[in-house]
KOLGU-747857 format. One record per residue (C-alpha): residue in three letters; x, y, z. Coordinates in steps of 0.1 Angstrom, whole numbers, plus 5000, padded with zeros to 4 digits. Example, Ala and Ser with C-alpha at 12.3 -4.5 7.8 and 13.67 -1.06 7.14 Angstrom:
REM residues 2
<rec><code>ala</code><xx>5123</xx><yy>4955</yy><zz>5078</zz></rec>
<rec><code>ser</code><xx>5137</xx><yy>4989</yy><zz>5071</zz></rec>
//
This chain:
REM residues 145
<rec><code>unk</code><xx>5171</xx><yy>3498</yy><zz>9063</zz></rec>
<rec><code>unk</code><xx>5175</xx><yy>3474</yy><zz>9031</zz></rec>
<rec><code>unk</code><xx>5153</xx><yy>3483</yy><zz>8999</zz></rec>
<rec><code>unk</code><xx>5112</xx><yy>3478</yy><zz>8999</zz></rec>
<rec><code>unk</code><xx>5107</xx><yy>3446</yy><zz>8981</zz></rec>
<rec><code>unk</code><xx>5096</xx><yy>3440</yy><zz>8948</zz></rec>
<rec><code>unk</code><xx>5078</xx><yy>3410</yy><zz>8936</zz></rec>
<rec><code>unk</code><xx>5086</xx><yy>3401</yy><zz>8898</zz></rec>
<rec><code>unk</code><xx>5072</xx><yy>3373</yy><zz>8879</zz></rec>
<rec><code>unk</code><xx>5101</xx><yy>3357</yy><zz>8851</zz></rec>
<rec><code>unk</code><xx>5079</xx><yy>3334</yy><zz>8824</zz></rec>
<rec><code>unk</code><xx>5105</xx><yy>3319</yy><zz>8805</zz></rec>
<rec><code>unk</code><xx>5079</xx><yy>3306</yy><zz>8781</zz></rec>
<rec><code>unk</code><xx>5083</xx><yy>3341</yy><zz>8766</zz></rec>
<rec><code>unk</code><xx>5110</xx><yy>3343</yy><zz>8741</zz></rec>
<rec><code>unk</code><xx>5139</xx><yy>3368</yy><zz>8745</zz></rec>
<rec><code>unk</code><xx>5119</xx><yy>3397</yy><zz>8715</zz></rec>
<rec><code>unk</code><xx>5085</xx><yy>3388</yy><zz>8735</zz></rec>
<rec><code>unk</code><xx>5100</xx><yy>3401</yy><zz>8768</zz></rec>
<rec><code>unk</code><xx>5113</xx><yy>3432</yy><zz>8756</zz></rec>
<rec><code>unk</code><xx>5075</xx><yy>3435</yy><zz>8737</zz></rec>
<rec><code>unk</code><xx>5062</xx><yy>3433</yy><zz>8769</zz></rec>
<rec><code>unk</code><xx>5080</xx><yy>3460</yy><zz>8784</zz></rec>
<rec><code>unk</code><xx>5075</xx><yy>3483</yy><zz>8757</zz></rec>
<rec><code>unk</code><xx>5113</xx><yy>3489</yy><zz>8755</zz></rec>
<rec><code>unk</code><xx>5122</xx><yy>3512</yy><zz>8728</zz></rec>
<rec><code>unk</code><xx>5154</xx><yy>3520</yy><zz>8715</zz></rec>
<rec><code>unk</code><xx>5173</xx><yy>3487</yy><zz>8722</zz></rec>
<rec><code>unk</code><xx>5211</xx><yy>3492</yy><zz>8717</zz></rec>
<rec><code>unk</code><xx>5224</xx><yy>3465</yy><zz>8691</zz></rec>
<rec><code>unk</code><xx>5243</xx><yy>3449</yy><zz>8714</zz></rec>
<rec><code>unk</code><xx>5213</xx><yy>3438</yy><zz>8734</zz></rec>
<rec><code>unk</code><xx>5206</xx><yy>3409</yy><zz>8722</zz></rec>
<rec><code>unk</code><xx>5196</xx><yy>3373</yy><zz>8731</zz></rec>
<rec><code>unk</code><xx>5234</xx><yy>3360</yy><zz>8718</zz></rec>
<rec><code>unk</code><xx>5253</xx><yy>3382</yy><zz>8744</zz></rec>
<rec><code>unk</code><xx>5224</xx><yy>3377</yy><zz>8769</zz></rec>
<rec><code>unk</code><xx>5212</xx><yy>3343</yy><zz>8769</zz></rec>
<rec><code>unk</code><xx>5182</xx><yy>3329</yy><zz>8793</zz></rec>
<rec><code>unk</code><xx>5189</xx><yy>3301</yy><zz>8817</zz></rec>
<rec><code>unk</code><xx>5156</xx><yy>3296</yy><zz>8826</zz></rec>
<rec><code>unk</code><xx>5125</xx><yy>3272</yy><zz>8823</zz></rec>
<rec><code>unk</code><xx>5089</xx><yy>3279</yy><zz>8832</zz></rec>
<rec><code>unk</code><xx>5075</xx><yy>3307</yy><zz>8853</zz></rec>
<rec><code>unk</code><xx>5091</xx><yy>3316</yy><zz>8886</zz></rec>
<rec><code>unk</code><xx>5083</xx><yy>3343</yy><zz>8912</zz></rec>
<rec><code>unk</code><xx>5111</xx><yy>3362</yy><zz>8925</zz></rec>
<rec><code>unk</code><xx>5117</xx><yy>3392</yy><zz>8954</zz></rec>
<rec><code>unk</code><xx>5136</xx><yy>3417</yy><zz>8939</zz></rec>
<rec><code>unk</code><xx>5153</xx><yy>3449</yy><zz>8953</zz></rec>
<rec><code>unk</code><xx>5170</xx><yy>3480</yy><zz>8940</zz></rec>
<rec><code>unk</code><xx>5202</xx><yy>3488</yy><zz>8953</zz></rec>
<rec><code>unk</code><xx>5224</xx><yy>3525</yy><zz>8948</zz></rec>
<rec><code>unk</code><xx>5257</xx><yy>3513</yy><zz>8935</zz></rec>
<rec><code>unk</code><xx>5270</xx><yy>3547</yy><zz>8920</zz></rec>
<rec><code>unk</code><xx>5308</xx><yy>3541</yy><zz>8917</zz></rec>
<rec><code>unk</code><xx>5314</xx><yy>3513</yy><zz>8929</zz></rec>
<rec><code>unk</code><xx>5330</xx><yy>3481</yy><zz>8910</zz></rec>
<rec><code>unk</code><xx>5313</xx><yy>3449</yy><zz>8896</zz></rec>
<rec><code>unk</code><xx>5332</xx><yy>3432</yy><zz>8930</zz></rec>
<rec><code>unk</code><xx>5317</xx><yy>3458</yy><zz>8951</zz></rec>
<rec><code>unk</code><xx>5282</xx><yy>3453</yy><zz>8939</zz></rec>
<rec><code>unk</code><xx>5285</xx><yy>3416</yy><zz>8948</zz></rec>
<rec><code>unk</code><xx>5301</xx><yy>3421</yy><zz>8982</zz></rec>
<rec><code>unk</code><xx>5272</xx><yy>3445</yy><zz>8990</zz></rec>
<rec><code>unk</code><xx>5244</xx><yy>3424</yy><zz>8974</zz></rec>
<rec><code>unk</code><xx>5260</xx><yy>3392</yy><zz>8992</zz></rec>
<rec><code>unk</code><xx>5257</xx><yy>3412</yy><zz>9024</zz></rec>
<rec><code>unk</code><xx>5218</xx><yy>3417</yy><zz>9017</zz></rec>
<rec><code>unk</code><xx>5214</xx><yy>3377</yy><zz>9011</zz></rec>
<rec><code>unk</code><xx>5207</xx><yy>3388</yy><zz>8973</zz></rec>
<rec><code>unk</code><xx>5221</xx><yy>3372</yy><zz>8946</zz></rec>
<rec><code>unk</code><xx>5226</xx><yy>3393</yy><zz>8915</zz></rec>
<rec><code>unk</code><xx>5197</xx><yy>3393</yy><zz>8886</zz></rec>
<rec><code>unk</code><xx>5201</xx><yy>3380</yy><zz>8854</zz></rec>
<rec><code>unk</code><xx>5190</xx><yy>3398</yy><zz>8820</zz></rec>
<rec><code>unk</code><xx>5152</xx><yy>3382</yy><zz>8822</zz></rec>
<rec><code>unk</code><xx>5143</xx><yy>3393</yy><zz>8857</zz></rec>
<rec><code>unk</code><xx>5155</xx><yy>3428</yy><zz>8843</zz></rec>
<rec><code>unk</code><xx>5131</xx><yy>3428</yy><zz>8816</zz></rec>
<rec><code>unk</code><xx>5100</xx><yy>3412</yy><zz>8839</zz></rec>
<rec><code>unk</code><xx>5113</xx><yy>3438</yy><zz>8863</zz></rec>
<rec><code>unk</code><xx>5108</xx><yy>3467</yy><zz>8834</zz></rec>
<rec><code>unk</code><xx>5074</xx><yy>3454</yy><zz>8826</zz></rec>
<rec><code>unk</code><xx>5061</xx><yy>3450</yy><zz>8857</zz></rec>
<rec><code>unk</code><xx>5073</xx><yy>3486</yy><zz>8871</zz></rec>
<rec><code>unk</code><xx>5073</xx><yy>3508</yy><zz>8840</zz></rec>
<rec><code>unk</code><xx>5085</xx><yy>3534</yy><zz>8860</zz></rec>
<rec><code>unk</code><xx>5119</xx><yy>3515</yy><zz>8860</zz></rec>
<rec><code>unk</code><xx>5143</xx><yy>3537</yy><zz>8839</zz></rec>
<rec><code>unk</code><xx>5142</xx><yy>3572</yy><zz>8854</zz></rec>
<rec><code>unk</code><xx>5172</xx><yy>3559</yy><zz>8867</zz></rec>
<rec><code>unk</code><xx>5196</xx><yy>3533</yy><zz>8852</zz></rec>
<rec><code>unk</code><xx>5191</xx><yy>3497</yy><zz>8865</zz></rec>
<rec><code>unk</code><xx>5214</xx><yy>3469</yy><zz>8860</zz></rec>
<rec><code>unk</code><xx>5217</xx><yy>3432</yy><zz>8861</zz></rec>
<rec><code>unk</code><xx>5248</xx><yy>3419</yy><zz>8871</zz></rec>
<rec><code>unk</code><xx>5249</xx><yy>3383</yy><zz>8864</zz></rec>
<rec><code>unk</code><xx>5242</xx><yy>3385</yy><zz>8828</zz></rec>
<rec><code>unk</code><xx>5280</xx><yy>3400</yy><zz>8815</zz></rec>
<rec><code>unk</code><xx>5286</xx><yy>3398</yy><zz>8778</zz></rec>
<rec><code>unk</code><xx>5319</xx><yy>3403</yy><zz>8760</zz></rec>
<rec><code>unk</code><xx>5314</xx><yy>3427</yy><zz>8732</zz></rec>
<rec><code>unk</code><xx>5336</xx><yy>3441</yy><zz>8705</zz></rec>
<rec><code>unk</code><xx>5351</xx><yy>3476</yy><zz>8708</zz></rec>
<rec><code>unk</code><xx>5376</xx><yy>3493</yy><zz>8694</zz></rec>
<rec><code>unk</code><xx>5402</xx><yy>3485</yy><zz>8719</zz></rec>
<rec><code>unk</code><xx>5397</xx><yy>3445</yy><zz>8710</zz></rec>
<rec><code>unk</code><xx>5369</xx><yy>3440</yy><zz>8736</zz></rec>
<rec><code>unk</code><xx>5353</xx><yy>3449</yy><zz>8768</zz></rec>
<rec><code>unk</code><xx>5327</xx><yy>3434</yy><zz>8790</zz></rec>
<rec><code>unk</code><xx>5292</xx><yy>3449</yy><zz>8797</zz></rec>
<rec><code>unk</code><xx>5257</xx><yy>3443</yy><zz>8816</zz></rec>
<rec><code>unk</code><xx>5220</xx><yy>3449</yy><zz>8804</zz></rec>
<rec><code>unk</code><xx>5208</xx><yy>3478</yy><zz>8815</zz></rec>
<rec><code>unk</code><xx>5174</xx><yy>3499</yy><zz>8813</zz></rec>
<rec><code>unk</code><xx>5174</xx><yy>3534</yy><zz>8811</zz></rec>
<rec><code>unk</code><xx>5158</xx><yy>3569</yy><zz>8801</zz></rec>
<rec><code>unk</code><xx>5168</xx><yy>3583</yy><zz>8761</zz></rec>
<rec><code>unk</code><xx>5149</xx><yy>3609</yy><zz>8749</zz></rec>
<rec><code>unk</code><xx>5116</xx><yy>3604</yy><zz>8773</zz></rec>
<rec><code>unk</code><xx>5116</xx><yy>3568</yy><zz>8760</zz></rec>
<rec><code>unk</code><xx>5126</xx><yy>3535</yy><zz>8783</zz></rec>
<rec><code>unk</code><xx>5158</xx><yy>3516</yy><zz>8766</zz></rec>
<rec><code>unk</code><xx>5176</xx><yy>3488</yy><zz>8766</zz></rec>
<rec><code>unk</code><xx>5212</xx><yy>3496</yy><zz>8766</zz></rec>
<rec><code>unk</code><xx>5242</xx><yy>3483</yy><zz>8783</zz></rec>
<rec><code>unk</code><xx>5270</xx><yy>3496</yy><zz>8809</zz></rec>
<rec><code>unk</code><xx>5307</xx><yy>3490</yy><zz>8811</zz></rec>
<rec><code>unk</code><xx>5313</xx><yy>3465</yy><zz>8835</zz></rec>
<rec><code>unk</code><xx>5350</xx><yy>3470</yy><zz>8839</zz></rec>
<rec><code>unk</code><xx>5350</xx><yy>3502</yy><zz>8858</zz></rec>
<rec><code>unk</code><xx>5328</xx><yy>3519</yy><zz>8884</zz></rec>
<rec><code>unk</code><xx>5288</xx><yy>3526</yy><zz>8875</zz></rec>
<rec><code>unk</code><xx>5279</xx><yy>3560</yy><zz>8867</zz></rec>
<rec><code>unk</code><xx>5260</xx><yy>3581</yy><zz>8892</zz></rec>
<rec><code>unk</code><xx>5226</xx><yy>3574</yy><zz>8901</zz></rec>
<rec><code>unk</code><xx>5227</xx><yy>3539</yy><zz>8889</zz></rec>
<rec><code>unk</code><xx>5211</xx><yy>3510</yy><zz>8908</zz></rec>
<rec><code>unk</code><xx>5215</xx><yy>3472</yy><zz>8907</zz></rec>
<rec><code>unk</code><xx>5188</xx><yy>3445</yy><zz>8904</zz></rec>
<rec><code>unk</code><xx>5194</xx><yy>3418</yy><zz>8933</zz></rec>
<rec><code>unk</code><xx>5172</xx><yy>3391</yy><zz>8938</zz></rec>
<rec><code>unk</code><xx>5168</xx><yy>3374</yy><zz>8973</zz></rec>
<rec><code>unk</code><xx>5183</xx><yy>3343</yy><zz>8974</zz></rec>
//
């Protein structure tokens, strides 16, 4: 049986430090910011969204499976209307897969996707590895198409 779904409202009106206000997100890795993360988006839209289990599997994994839900992967501002409107979100790690920044590291650099999590009995912002498998008990955010 596919995921219950989960209505989320994305106003873009809001700027990218008002969304994460809203959600009450706190700490927010440095990384997670509007310049690696940029909106697309105009307006206010509604969307279905859905969690999906994708514990070890790949970023091409995670699109095949959400492809063959009719979801489209969810960008960095349906994650944070998602956060607000479910403040449970972040028991669990919950990522958005079509938001993918390229980030310095010590290696030269390395791509990564928002994420929102639990540290220290607080909800963060932080972001995941995207070039190898998710860790356990993370989910994705799809949006139906």
């Amino acid at each position: 049986l596919p995921p219950p779904a989960q209505p989320i409202l994305v106003d873009y009106n809001l700027s990218f430090e008002e969304m994460i206000n809203v959600g009450q997100y706190w700490p927010r890795d440095p990384d997670f910011t509007r310049e690696n993360f940029p909106f697309v988006g105009r307006g206010r839209h509604k969307r279905k969204s859905f969690l999906f289990l994708c514990e070890n599997m790949s970023m091409q994994e995670i699109a095949e499976m959400l492809g063959e839900e009719s979801c489209d992967s969810s960008s960095v501002e349906e994650l944070l209307a998602y956060g607000a409107q479910y403040p449970d979100t972040g028991r669990y790690p919950v990522i958005a897969t079509s938001s993918i920044a390229r980030i310095s590291c010590p290696a030269g650099f390395a791509f990564y996707v928002p994420a929102i999590e639990l540290e220290w009995e607080s909800r963060c912002l932080s972001i995941q590895w995207a070039d190898g498998l998710m860790p356990k008990g993370t989910y994705v955010l799809g949006v139906q198409r």
